[in-house]
C-alpha positions as a Python dict, from the first residue, in 0.01 Angstrom:
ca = {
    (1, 'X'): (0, 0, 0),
    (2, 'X'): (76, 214, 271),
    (3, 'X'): (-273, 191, 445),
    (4, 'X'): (-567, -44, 426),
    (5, 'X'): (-888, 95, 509),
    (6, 'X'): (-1172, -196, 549),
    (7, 'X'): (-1532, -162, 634),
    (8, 'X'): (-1439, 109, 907),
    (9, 'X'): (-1804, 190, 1070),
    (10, 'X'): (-1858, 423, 1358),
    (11, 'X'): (-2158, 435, 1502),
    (12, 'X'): (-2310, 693, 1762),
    (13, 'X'): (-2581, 581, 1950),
    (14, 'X'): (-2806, 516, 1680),
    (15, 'X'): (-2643, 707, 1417),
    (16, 'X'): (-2403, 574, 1178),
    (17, 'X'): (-2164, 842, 1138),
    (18, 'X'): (-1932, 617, 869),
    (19, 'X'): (-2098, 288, 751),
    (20, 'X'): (-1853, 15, 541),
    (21, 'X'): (-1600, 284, 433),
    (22, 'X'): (-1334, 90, 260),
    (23, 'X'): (-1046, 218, 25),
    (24, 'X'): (-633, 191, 31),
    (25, 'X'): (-346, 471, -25),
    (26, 'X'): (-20, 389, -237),
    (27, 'X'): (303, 478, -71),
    (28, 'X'): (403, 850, -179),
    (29, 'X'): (98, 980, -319),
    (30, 'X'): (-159, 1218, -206),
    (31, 'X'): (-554, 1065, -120),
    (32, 'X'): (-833, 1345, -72),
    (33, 'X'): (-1165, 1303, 101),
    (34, 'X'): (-1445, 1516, 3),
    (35, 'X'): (-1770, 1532, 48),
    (36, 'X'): (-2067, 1786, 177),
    (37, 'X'): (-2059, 1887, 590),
    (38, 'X'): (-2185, 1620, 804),
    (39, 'X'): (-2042, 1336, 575),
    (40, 'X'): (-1859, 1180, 813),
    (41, 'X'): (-1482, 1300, 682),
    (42, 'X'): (-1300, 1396, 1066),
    (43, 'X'): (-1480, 1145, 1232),
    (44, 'X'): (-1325, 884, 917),
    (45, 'X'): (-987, 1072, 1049),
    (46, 'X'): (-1070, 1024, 1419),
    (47, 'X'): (-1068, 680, 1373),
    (48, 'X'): (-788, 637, 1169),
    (49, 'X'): (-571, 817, 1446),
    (50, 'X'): (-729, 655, 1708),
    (51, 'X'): (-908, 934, 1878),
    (52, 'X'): (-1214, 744, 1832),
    (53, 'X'): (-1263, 397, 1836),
    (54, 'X'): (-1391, 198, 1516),
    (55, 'X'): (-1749, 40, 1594),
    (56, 'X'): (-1646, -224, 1295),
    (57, 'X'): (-1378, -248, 1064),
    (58, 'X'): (-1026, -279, 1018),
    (59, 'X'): (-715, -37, 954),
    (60, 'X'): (-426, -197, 842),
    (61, 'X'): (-113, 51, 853),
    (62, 'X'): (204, -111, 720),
    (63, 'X'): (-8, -440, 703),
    (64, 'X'): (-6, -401, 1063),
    (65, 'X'): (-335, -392, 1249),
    (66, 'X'): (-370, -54, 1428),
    (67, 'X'): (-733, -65, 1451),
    (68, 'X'): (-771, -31, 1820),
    (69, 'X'): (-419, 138, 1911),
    (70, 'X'): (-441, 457, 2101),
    (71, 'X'): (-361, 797, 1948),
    (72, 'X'): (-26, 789, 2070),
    (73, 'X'): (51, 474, 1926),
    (74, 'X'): (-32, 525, 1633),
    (75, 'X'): (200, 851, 1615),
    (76, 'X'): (476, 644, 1737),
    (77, 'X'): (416, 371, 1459),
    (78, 'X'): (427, 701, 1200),
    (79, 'X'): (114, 842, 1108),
    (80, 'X'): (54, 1205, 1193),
    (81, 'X'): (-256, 1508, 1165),
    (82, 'X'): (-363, 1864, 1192),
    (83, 'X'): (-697, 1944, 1286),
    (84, 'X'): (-980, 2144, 1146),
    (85, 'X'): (-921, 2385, 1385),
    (86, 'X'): (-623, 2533, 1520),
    (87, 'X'): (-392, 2384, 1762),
    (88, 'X'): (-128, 2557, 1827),
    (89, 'X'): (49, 2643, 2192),
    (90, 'X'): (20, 3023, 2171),
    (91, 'X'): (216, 3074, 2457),
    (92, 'X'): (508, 2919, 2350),
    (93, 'X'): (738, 3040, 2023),
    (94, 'X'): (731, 2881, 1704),
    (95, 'X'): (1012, 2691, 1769),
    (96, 'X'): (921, 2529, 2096),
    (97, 'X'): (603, 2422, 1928),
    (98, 'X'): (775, 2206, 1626),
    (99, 'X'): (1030, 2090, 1908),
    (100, 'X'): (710, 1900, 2079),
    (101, 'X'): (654, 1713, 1763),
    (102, 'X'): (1018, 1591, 1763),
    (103, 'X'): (1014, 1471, 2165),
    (104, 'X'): (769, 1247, 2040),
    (105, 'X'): (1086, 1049, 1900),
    (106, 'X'): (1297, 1159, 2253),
    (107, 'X'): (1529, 843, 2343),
    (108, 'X'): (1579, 1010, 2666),
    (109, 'X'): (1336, 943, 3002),
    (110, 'X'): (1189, 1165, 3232),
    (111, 'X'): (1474, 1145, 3488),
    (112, 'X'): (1754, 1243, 3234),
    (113, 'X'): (1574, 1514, 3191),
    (114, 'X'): (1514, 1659, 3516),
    (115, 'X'): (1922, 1578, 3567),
    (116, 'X'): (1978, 1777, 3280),
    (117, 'X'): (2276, 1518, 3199),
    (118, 'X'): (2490, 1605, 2930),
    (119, 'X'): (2354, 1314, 2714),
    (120, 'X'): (2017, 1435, 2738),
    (121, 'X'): (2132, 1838, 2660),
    (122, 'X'): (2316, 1675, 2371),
    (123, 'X'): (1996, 1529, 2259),
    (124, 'X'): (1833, 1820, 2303),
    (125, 'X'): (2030, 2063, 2107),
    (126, 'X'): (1973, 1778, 1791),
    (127, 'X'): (1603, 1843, 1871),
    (128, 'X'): (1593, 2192, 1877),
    (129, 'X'): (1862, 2164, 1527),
    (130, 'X'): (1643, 1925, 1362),
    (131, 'X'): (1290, 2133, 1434),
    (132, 'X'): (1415, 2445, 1311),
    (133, 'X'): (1460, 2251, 975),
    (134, 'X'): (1093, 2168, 972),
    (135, 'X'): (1079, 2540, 983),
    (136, 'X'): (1273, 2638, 715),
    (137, 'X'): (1073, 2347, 478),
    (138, 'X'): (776, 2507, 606),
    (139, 'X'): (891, 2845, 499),
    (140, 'X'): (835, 3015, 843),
    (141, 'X'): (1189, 2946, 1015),
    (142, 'X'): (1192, 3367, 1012),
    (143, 'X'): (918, 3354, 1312),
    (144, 'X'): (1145, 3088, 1496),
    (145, 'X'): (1150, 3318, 1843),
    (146, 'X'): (766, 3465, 1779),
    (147, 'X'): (527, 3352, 2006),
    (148, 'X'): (297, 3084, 1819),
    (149, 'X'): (-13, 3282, 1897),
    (150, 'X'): (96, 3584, 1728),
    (151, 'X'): (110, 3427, 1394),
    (152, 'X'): (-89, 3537, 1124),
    (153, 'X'): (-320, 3275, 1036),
    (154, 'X'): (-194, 3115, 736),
    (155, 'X'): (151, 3051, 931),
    (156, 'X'): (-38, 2935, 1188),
    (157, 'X'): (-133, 2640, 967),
    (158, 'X'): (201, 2594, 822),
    (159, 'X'): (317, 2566, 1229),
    (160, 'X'): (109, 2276, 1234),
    (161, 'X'): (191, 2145, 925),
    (162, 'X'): (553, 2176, 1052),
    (163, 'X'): (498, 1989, 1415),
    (164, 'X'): (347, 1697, 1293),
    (165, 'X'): (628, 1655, 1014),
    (166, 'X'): (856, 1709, 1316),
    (167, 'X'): (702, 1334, 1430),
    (168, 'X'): (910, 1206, 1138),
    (169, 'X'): (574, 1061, 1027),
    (170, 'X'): (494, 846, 704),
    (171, 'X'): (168, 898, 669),
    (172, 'X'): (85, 1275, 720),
    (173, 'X'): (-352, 1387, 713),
    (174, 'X'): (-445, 1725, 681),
    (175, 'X'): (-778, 1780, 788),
    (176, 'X'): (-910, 2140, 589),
    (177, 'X'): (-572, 2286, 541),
    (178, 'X'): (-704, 2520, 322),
    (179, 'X'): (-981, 2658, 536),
    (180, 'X'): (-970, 3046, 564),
    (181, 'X'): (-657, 3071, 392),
    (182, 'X'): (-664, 3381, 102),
    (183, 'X'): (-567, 3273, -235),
    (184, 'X'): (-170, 3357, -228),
    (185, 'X'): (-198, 3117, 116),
    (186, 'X'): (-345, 2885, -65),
    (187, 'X'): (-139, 2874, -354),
    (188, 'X'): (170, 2845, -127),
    (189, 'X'): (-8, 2545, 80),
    (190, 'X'): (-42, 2353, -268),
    (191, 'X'): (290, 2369, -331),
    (192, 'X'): (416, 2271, 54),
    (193, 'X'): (211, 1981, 14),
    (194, 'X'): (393, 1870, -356),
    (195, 'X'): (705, 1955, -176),
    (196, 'X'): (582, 1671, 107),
    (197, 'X'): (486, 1441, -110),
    (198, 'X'): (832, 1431, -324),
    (199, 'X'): (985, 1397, -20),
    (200, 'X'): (856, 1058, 23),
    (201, 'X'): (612, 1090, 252),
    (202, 'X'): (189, 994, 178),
    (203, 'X'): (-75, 1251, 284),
    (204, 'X'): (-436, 1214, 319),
    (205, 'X'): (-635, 1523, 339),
    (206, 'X'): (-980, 1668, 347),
    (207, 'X'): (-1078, 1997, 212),
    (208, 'X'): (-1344, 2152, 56),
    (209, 'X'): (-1150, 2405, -163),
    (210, 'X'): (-1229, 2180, -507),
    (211, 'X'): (-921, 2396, -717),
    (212, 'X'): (-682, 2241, -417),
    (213, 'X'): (-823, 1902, -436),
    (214, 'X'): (-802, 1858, -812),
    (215, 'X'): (-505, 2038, -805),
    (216, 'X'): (-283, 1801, -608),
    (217, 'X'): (-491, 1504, -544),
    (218, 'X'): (-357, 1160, -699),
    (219, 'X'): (-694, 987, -616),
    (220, 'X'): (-1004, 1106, -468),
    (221, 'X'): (-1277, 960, -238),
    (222, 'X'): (-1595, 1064, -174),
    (223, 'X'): (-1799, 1055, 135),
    (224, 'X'): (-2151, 1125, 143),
    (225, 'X'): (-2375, 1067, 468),
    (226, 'X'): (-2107, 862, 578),
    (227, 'X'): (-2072, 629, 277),
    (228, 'X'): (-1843, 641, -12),
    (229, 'X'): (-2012, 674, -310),
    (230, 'X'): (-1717, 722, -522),
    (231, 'X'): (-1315, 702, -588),
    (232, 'X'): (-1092, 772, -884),
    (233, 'X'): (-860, 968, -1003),
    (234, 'X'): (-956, 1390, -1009),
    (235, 'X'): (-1047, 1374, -1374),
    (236, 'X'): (-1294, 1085, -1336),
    (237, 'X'): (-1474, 1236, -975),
    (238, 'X'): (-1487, 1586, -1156),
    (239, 'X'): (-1688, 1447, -1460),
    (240, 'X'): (-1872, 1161, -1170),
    (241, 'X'): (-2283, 1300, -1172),
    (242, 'X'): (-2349, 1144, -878),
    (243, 'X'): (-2065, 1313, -706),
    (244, 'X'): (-2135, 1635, -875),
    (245, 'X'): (-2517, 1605, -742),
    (246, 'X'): (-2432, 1452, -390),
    (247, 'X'): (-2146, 1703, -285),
    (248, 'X'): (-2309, 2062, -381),
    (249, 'X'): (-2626, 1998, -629),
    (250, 'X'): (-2444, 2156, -932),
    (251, 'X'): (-2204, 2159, -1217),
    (252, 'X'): (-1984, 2460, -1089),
    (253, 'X'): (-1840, 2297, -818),
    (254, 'X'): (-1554, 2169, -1009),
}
C-alpha cells in the first residue's frame, strides 16, 4: 500500500466536515472519490496534502506518518495535486510554469542562484530539458513559449496536470479534472490519466463525470456528508443502492 488513510476527521467549529474516513490505495492504480457537493471530498484532499490539518486521524504515506507535515513536505516526500479550480501563473509561458514544479527538486540554494554559477545554469538547463518533457507527455509541448493564461481551457488543465508531474511525485490527486472539459477533452484526459498510471505512478481523483470515473477507476469510494458509505471496485458501486440513492437520487447516474 502506497497510502493509509485512518479515521481522518476534520472538524469545523461544530461541523464535521469528514468524520472516521478510512480506506488505503495499492501502488500503481487509480482510487476515485465521489460523492454529492458538500460531501466533504477537497477538504478529504486538503488534509491529505496538508493544507488543512486533520482534527483526528492518521495518514500513513509510505508507512510513514505525514499526518501533521506541512504542504510542502509532503510534496517533497512525493505526493502531488491540482485543484478544483485553476491555478495556473498566467503571466508566465507554459514552460516556465512546469519548470516551477521541477525547482521543487532544485539541489541548488538561493545564493547559487543569484551568482548565476555555472553549476547552477547547468542545473538549470536539465530543468528547463526535463519540464518540456512533461509537456510533450502532456500533449501540449506545442504551447511551450504561450503565455499560460492564454490557454484554452482544457490545456489549461493538462498545464497543471503537467507541473505537478514535474514534482516527480508518486502519488498524483486530481481534484475535478474533468470539470468543464467538452467531451473530445474529456476523452483525451481519460487516456492521459491511463498513460500516468502505466507509468508507475498512483492517482487519486475526484470527479463527478460518472463515464470518467467508471471508466478508469480501479476502486471507488464514496463520500456522503462526510462519511464513506461505500468502496469497491466500479462494477460493484455502480450496481451499490445506497450509493445510487445517496449520490444523485436515481438510477441514471451511472
Amino acid at each position: 500500500m502506497i497510502l493509509d488513510v485512518r479515521a481522518l476527521t476534520k472538524i469545523f467549529g461544530g461541523l464535521k466536515a469528514i468524520e472516521e474516513v478510512s480506506f488505503k490505495v495499492r501502488r500503481g492504480t487509480i482510487l476515485s472519490i465521489i460523492g454529492p457537493n458538500g460531501a466533504g471530498k477537497t477538504t478529504l484532499f486538503n488534509c491529505l496534502t496538508g493544507v488543512l490539518p486533520p482534527t483526528k486521524g492518521k495518514v500513513l504515506f509510505e508507512e510513514e506518518d505525514v499526518t501533521h507535515k506541512r504542504a510542502y513536505e509532503i510534496t517533497a516526500k512525493g505526493i502531488a495535486r491540482t485543484f478544483q479550480n485553476i491555478r495556473v501563473f498566467g503571466s508566465m509561458s507554459v514552460l516556465e510554469n512546469v519548470m516551477i514544479g521541477q525547482h521543487t527538486r532544485s539541489k541548488e540554494g538561493l545564493l547559487t542562484a543569484i551568482m548565476g554559477t555555472r553549476k547552477f545554469l547547468k542545473e538549470e538547463d536539465e530543468i528547463k530539458s526535463r519540464a518540456f518533457e512533461y509537456l510533450q507527455f502532456a500533449g501540449i509541448q506545442d504551447y511551450s513559449d504561450v503565455l499560460a493564461g492564454n490557454l484554452p481551457y482544457g490545456d489549461q488543465k493538462r498545464l497543471e496536470i503537467a507541473r505537478a508531474l514535474a514534482t516527480e511525485p508518486k502519488l498524483l490527486l486530481l481534484d475535478e479534472p474533468a470539470a468543464g472539459m467538452n467531451p473530445q477533452e474529456t476523452k483525451e484526459l481519460m487516456e492521459l490519466i491511463r498513460r500516468i498510471r502505466e507509468w508507475g505512478k498512483t492517482v487519486i481523483i475526484i470527479e463527478h463525470d460518472m463515464k470518467v470515473v467508471m471508466g478508469i477507476s480501479d476502486r471507488i469510494v464514496v463520500l456522503d456528508h462526510g462519511v464513506k458509505i461505500a468502496e469497491g471496485t466500479p462494477n460493484e458501486i455502480q450496481n451499490n443502492p445506497y450509493v445510487i440513492e445517496a449520490y444523485l437520487g436515481k438510477e441514471e447516474v451511472f
